[in-house]
VEXDOTI-974700 format. One record per residue (C-alpha): residue in one letter; x, y negated, z negated. Coordinates in steps of 0.02 Angstrom, whole numbers, plus 32768, in hexadecimal, padded with zeros to 4 digits. Example, Ala and Ser with C-alpha at 12.3 -4.5 7.8 and 13.67 -1.06 7.14 Angstrom:
<a; <8267; 80E1; 7E7A>>
<s; <82AC; 8035; 7E9B>>
***
This chain:
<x; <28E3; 2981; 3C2C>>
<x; <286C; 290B; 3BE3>>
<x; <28F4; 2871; 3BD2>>
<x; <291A; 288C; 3C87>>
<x; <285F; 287D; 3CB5>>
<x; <2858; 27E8; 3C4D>>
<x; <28F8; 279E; 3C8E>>
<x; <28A8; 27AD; 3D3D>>
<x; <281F; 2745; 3D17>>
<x; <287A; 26C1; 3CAD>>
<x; <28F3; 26BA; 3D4A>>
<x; <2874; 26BC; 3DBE>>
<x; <2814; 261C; 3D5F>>
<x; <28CB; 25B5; 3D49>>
<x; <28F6; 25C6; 3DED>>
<x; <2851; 2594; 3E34>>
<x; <2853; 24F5; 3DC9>>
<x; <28FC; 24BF; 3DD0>>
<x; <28E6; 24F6; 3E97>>
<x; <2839; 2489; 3E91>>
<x; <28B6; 23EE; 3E1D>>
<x; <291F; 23EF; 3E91>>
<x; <28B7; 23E9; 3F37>>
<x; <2855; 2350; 3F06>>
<x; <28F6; 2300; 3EEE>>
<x; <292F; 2310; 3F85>>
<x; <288C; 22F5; 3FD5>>
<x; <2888; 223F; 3F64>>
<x; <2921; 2216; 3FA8>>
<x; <290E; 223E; 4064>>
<x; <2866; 21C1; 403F>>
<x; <27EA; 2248; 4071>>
<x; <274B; 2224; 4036>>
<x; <26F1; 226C; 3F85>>
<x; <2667; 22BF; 3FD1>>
<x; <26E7; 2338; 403F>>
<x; <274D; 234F; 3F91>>
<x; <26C2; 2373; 3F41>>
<x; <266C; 23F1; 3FC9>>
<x; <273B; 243F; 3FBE>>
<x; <272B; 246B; 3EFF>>
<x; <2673; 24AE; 3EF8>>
<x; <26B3; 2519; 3F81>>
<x; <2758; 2543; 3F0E>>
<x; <26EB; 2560; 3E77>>
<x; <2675; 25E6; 3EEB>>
<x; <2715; 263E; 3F24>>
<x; <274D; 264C; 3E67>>
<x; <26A3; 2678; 3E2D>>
<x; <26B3; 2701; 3EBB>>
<x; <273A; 274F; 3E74>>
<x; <271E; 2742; 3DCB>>
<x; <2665; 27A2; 3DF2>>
<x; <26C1; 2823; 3E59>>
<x; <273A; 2842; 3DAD>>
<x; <269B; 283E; 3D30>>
<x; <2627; 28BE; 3DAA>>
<x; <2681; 295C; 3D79>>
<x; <264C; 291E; 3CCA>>
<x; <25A3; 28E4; 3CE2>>
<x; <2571; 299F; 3D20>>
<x; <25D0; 29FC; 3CA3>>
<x; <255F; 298D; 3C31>>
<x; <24BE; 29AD; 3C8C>>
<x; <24D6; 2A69; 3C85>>
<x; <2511; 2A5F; 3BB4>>
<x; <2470; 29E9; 3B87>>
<x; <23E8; 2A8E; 3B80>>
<x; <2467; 2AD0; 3B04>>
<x; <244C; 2A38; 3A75>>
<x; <23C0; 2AB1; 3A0C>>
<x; <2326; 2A3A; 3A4E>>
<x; <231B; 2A67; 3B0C>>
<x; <235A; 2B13; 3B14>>
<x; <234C; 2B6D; 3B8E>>
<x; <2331; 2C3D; 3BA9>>
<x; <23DC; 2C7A; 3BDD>>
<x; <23B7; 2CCA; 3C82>>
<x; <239B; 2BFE; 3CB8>>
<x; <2432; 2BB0; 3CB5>>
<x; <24A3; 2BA9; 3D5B>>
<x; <2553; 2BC1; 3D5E>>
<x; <25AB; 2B0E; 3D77>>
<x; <25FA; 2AEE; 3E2E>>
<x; <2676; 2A6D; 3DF8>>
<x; <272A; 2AB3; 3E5C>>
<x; <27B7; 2A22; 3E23>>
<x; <283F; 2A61; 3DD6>>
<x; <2842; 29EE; 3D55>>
<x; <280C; 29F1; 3C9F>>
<x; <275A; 29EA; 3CB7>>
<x; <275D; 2A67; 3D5A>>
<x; <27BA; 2AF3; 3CD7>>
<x; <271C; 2AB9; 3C58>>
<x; <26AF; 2AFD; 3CCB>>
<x; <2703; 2B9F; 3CE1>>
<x; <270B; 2BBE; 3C3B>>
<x; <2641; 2B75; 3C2D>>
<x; <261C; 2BF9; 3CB7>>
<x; <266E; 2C8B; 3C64>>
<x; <2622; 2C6E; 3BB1>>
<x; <2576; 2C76; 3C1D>>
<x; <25A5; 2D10; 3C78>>
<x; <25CA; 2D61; 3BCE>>
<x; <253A; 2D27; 3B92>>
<x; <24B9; 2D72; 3C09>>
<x; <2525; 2E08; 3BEC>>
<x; <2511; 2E1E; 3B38>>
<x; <2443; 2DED; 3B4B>>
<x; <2433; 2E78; 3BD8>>
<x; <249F; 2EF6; 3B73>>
<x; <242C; 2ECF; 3ABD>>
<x; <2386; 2EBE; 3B2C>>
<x; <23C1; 2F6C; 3B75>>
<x; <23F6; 2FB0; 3AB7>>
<x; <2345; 2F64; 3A83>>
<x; <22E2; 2FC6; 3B02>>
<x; <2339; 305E; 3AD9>>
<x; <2312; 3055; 3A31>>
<x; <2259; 3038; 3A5A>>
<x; <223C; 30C3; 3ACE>>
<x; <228F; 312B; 3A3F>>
<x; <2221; 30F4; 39B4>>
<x; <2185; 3108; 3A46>>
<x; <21A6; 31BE; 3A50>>
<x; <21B6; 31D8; 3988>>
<x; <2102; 3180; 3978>>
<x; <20D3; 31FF; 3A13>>
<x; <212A; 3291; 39B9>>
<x; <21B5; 32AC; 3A20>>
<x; <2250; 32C4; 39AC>>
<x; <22CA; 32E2; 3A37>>
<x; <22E3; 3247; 3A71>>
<x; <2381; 31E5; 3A1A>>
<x; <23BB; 314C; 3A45>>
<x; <2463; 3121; 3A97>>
<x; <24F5; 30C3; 3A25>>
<x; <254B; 3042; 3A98>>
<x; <2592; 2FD0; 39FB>>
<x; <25BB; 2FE6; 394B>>
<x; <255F; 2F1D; 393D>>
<x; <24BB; 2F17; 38E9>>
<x; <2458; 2F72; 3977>>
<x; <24E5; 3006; 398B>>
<x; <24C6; 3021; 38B8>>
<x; <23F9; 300C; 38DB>>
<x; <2406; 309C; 395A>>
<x; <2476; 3110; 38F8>>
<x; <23F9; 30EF; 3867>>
<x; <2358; 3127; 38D6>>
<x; <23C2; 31B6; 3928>>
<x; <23D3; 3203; 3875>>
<x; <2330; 31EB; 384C>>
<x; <22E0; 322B; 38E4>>
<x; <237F; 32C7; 38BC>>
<x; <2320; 32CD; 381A>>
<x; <2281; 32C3; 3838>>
<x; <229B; 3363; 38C8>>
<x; <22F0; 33C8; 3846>>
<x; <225B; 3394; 37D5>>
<x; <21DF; 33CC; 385F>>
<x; <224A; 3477; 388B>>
<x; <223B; 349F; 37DD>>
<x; <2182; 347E; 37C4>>
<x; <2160; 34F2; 3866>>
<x; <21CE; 3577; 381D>>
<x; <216B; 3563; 3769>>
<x; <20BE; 3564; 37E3>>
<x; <20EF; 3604; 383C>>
<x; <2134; 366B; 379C>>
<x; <2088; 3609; 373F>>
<x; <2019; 365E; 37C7>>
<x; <206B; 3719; 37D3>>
<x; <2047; 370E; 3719>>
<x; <1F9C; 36E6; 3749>>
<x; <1F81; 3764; 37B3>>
<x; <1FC7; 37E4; 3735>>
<x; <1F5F; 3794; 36AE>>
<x; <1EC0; 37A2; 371B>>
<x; <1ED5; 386E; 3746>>
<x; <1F06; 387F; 36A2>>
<x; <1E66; 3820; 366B>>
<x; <1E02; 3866; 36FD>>
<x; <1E4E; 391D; 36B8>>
<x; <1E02; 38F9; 35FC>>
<x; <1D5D; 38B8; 364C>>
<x; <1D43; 3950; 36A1>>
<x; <1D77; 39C5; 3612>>
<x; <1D05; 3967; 35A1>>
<x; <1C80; 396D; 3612>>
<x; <1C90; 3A37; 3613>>
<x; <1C90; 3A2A; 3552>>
<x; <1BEA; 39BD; 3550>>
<x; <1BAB; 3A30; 35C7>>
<x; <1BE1; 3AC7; 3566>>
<x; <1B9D; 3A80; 34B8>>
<x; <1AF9; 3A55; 3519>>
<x; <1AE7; 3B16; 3532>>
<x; <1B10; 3B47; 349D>>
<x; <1A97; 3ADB; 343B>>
<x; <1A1E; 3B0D; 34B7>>
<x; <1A39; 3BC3; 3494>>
<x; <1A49; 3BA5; 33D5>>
<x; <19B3; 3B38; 33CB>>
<x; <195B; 3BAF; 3429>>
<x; <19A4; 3C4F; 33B9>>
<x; <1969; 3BF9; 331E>>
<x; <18CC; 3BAC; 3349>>
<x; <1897; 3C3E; 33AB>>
<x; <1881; 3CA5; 32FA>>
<x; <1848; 3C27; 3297>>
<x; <17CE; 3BFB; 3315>>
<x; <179D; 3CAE; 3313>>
<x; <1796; 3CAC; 323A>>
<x; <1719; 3C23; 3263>>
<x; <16A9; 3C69; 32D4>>
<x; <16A6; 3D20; 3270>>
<x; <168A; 3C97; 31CC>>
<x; <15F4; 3C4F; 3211>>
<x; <15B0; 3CEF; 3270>>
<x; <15A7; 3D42; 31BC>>
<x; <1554; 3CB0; 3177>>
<x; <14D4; 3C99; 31F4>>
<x; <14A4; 3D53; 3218>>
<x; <14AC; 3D91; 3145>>
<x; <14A9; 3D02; 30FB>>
<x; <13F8; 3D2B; 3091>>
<x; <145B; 3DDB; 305E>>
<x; <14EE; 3D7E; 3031>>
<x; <150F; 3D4E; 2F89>>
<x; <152F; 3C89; 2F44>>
<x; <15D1; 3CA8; 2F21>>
<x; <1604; 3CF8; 2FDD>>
<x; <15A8; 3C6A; 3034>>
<x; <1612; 3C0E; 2FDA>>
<x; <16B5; 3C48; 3002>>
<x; <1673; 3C74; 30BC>>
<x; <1657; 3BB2; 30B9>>
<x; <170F; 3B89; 3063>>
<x; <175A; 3C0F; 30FE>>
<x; <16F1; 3BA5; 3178>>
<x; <1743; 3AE6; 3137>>
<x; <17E3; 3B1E; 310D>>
<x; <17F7; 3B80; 31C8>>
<x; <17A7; 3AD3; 3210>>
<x; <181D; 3A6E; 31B8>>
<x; <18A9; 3AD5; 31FA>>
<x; <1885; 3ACF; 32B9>>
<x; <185E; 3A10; 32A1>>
<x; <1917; 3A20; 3248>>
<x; <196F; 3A84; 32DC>>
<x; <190F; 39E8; 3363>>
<x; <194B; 3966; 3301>>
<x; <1A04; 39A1; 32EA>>
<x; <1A00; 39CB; 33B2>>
<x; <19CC; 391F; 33CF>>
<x; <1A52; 38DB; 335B>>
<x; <1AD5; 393F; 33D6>>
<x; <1A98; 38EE; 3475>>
<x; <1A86; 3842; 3437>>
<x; <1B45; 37F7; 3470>>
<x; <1B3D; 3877; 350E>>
<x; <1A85; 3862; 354D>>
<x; <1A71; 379B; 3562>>
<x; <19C3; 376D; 357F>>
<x; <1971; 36EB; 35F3>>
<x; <19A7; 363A; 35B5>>
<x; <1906; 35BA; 35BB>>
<x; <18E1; 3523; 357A>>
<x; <18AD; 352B; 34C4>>
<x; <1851; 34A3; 3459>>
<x; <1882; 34E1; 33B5>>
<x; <17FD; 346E; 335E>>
<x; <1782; 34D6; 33C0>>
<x; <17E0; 3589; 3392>>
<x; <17D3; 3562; 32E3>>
<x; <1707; 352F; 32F6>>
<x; <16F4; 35EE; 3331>>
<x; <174B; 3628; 32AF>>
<x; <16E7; 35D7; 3233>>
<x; <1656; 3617; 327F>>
<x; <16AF; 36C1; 3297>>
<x; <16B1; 36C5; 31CA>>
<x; <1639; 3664; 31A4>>
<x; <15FF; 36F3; 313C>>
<x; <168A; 3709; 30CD>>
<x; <169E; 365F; 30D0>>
<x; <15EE; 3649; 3075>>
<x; <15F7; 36E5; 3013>>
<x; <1695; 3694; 2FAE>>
<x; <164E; 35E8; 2FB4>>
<x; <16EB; 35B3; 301B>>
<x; <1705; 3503; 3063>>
<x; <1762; 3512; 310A>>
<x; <17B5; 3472; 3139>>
<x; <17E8; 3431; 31DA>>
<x; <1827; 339F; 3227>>
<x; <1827; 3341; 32B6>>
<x; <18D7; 3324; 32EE>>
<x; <18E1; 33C1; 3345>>
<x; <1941; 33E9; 33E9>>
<x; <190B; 3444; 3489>>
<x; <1991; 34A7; 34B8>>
<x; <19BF; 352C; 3547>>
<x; <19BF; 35DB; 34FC>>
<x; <198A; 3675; 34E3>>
<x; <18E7; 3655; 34AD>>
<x; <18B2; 370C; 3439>>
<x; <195B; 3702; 33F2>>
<x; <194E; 3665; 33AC>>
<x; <18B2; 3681; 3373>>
<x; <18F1; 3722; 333C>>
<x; <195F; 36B3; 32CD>>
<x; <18EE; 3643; 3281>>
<x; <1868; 36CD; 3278>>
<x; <18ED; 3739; 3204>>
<x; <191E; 36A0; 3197>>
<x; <188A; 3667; 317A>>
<x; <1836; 3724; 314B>>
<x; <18C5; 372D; 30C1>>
<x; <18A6; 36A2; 3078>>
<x; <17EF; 36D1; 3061>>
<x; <181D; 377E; 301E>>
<x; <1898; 3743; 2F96>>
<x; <184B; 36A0; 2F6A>>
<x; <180A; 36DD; 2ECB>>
<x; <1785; 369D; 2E41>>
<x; <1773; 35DC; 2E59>>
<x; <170B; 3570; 2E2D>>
<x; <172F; 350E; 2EDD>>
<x; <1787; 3594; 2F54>>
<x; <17D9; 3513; 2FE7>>
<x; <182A; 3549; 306C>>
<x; <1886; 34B9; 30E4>>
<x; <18CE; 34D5; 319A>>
<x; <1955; 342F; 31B4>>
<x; <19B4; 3406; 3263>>
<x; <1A32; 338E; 326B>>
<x; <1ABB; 335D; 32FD>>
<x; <1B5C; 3386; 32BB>>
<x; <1C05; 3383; 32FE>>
<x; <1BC1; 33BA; 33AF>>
<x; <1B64; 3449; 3358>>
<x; <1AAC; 346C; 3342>>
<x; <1A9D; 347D; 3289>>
<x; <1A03; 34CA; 3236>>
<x; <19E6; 3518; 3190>>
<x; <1958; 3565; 312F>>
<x; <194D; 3517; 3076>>
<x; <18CD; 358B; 2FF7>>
<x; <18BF; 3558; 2F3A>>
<x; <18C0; 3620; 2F17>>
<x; <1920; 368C; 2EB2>>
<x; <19C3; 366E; 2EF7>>
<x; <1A55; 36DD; 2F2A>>
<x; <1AFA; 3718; 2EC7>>
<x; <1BB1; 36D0; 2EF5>>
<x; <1BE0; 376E; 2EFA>>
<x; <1B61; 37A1; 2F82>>
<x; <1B56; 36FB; 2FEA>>
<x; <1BD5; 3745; 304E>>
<x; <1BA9; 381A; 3059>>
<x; <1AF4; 37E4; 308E>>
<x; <1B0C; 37B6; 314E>>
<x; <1B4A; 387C; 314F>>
<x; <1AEC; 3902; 3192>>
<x; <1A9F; 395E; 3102>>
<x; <1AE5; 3903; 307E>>
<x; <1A58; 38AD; 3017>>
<x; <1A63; 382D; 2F70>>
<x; <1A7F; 38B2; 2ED7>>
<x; <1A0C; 3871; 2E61>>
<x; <1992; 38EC; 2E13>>
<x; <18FA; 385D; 2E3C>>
<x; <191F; 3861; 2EDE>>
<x; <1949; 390F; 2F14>>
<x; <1897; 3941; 2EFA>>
<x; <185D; 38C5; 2F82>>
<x; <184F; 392C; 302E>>
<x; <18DF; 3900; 30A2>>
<x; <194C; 3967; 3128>>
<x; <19F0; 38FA; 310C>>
<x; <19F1; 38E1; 31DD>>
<x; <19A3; 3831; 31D8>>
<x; <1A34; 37BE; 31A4>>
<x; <1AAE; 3824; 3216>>
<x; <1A38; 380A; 32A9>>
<x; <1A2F; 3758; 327A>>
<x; <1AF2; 3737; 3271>>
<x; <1B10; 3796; 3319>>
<x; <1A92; 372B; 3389>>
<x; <1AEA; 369A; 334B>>
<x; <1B91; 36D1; 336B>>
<x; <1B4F; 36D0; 3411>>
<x; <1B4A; 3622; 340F>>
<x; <1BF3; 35F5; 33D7>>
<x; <1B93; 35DE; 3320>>
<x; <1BB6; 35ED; 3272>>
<x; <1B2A; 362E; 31DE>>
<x; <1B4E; 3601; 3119>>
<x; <1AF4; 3605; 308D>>
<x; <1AEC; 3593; 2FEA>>
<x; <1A9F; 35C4; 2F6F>>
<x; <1A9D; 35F0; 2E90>>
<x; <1A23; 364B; 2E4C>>
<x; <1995; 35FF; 2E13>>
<x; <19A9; 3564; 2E77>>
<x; <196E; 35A5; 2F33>>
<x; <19D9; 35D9; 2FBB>>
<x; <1A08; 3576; 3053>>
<x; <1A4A; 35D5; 30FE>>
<x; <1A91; 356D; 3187>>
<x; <1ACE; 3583; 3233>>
<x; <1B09; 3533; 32C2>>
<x; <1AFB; 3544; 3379>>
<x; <1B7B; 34FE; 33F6>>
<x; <1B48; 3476; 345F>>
<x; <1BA8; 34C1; 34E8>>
<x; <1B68; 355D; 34F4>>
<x; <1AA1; 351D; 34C5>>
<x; <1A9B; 3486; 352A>>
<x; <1A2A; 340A; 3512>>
<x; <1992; 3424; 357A>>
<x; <1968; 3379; 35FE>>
***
């Protein structure tokens, strides 16, 4: 088809000149004069050109509408036009096929913009939460494999979810059992605390109610015969007096030691460095009577607590030490703090006789006291350490001694930081 468009226009441009040779031949010869011949060809040569530009137009516009496409002046797809040109030869059928290659085109680019957007609103709703949307496969290209990847995943991810729920609802009924059964021990325990509260009541109040009677009869006697009694009664009316004393401060002690973990106490603000300063003063007596040096420091912390226990603590620790410090020369007794590990550690360091390996551990037990002949004579009602070890249980603490004999004794504990908090 091309050779016959060529041969057109080579046909067309040897006809016009031999036409054209020819002409001003004849014109010579018939003595007609060279501005007519001349006026004849320039007219021949615009007829020719005529043509020629009549061939070449089809050509020229498929040209114009194929320039955008040369990768510098593209142009977006929906802009170019379908070409008009309608001759039936070769360059008419290039347009055809130029305007069916664009139709395609747009086709394609409407049916990926179309995959595109369904891909987005599925991946929207995923972000959103919505797992039920899925994205439609309309080719196996790269988009049709994108959207069968994303339709499992969102598949997944909803079977995922489904699963989770399930886990949630069976997670919660377990709850809820856990909670009446917890709810059930609560209330069972409360009974019990309730219960035991009674019957120390009743027990402390069986026991002391005798021994406070012994007492009174004990000192009755001794005030009302005492010049017709004898040395010797006196004295054993005064031994019955102590020893039922003792006992009834005993029986108050060991109910106190019961209600420490079940009757919690106002929690305040307490400047330990100023609790220890009252103790001092508290034994200042004892303190002086064995020549003791109490040391303090200045690092201490104000914490949130329950103020008489804790001095309850320190009060304890710092009475044993003076008790079974011993003969020195220069009786010391220390109380240390340090931050440790988010604890509140303390300890109370004598340089005293020093405790047994054997009994480091049986001392922090109620009525179990160090077995050495020395110290057994030393009064004592083997309630002290307990009492001590059960406040700071309270506090998610710890209490250990170090200690050889001879050497001193040191007793630490801690306090948790979380349940003492730091006062502001």
């Amino acid at each position: 088809m091309w050779l016959s468009t060529r041969g057109k226009i080579l046909a067309l441009i040897t006809t016009t000149v031999i036409t054209l040779v020819l002409l001003t031949a004849f014109l010579q010869a018939q003595k007609v004069s060279f501005g007519i011949i001349f006026l004849i060809v320039v007219l021949g040569l615009s007829l020719s050109y005529l043509q020629i530009y009549k061939l070449f137009r089809p050509l020229n516009q498929l040209l114009e509408n194929l320039a955008p496409l040369d990768g510098i002046r593209a142009l977006p797809y929906d802009q170019y036009q379908p070409m008009s040109i309608k001759s039936g030869d070769e360059f008419g059928h290039l347009a055809e096929v130029f305007n069916r290659v664009l139709l395609d085109m747009k086709k394609l680019v409407e049916r990926e913009k179309e995959a595109v957007r369904d891909l987005l609103e599925v991946v929207d709703a995923i972000v959103h939460g919505d797992l039920s949307k899925r994205a439609p496969v309309q080719s196996k290209d790269e988009l049709g494999k994108l959207a069968e990847a994303i339709n499992k995943m969102t598949a997944d991810l909803q079977r995922a979810q489904d699963e989770i729920k399930e886990y949630q609802r069976d997670l919660e009924k377990k709850v809820e059992e856990r909670t009446r059964e917890l709810q059930n021990v609560n209330m069972r325990l409360r009974r019990e605390m309730a219960e035991k509260e009674d019957f120390l009541r009743a027990v402390s109040h069986d026991l002391g109610a005798p021994l406070r009677n012994i007492l009174g009869i004990a000192n009755m006697i001794e005030r009302k015969f005492g010049n017709e009694l004898t040395d010797e009664v006196r004295d054993r009316l005064r031994r019955i007096s102590k020893n039922a004393q003792q006992e009834l401060e005993l029986i108050a002690e060991l109910l106190e030691l019961s209600r420490i973990k079940t009757r919690r106490q106002q929690f305040e603000p307490v400047d330990i460095k100023q609790l220890l300063q009252q103790i001092q003063d508290n034994l200042s007596y004892a303190l002086e009577e064995h020549n003791i040096q109490l040391v303090l420091q200045n690092n201490y912390p104000v914490i949130i607590a329950e103020k008489n226990r804790i001095k309850q603590v320190f009060q304890n620790l710092i009475d044993n030490a003076i008790k079974y410090i011993g003969e020195r020369a220069d009786p010391r007794i220390e109380i240390g703090y340090a931050n440790f590990n988010g604890m509140h550690k303390f300890w109370v360091k004598d340089n005293g006789r020093g405790i047994r390996k054997e009994d480091q551990q049986t001392i922090f037990h109620v009525f179990r006291r160090v077995k050495d002949p020395k110290i057994a004579t030393i009064p004592g009602k083997g309630v002290g350490l307990t009492t001590v070890k059960s406040i700071i249980e309270t506090y998610n603490g710890e209490i250990w001694v170090e200690s050889e004999l001879g050497q001193g004794s040191t007793f630490y504990f801690t306090l948790d930081k979380m349940t003492v908090q730091d006062a502001a």
